[in-house]
C-alpha positions as CSV (number, residue, x, y, z in Angstrom):
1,X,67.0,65.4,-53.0
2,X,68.7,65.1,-49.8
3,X,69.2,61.6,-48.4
4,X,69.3,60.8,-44.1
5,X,70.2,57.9,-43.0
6,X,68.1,56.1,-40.1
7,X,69.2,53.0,-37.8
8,X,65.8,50.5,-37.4
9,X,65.2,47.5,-35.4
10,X,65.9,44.5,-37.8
11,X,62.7,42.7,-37.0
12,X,61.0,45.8,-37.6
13,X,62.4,46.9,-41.2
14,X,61.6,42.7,-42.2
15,X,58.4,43.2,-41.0
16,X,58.2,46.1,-43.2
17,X,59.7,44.4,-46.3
18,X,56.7,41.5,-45.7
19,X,54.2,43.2,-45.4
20,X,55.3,45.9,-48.4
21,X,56.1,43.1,-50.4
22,X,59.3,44.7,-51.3
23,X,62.3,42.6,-51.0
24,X,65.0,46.0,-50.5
25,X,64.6,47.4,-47.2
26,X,65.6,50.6,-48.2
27,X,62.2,50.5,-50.7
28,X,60.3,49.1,-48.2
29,X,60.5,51.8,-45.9
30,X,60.5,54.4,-48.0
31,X,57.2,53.1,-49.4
32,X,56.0,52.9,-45.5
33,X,56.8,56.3,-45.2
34,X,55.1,57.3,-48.3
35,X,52.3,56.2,-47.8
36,X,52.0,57.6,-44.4
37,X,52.2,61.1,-46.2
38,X,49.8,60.4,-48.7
39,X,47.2,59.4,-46.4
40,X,47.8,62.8,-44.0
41,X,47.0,64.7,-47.6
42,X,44.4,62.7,-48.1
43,X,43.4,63.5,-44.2
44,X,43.5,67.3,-44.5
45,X,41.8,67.7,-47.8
46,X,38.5,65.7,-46.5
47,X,38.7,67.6,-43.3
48,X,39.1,70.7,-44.7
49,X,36.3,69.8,-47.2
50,X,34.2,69.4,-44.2
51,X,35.2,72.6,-42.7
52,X,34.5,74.4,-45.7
53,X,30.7,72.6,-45.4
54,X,29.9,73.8,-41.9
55,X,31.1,77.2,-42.5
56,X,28.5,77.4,-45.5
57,X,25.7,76.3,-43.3
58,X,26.5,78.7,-40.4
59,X,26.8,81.5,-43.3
60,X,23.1,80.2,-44.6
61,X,20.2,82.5,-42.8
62,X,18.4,81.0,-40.6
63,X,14.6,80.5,-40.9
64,X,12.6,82.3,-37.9
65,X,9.6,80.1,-38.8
């Protein structure tokens, strides 16, 4: 895999590295990053779920009662 290098605020990457609990920085915000994919997937496959729903209930017919 291709790697890119990025230039971060100090405080910002430490800040990182505490809250991560990771003690590289390079680890830490890789993990950040991450996990900041994993919860967009996470994101698109409930709202698609969703979306799937409401088009099943549109598709329903509709009682005249």
């Amino acid at each position: 895999m291709a790697k890119v290098n990025v230039s971060l605020d100090a405080e910002l990457v430490v800040e990182v590295m505490v809250l991560a609990g990771v003690g590289d920085p390079q680890d830490a915000v890789e993990l950040v990053v991450r996990d900041y994919i994993a919860r967009g997937h996470r994101t698109e496959a409930r709202a698609s779920t969703q979306d799937d729903a409401r088009r099943e209930a549109d598709a329903r017919p509709q009682d005249q009662g």
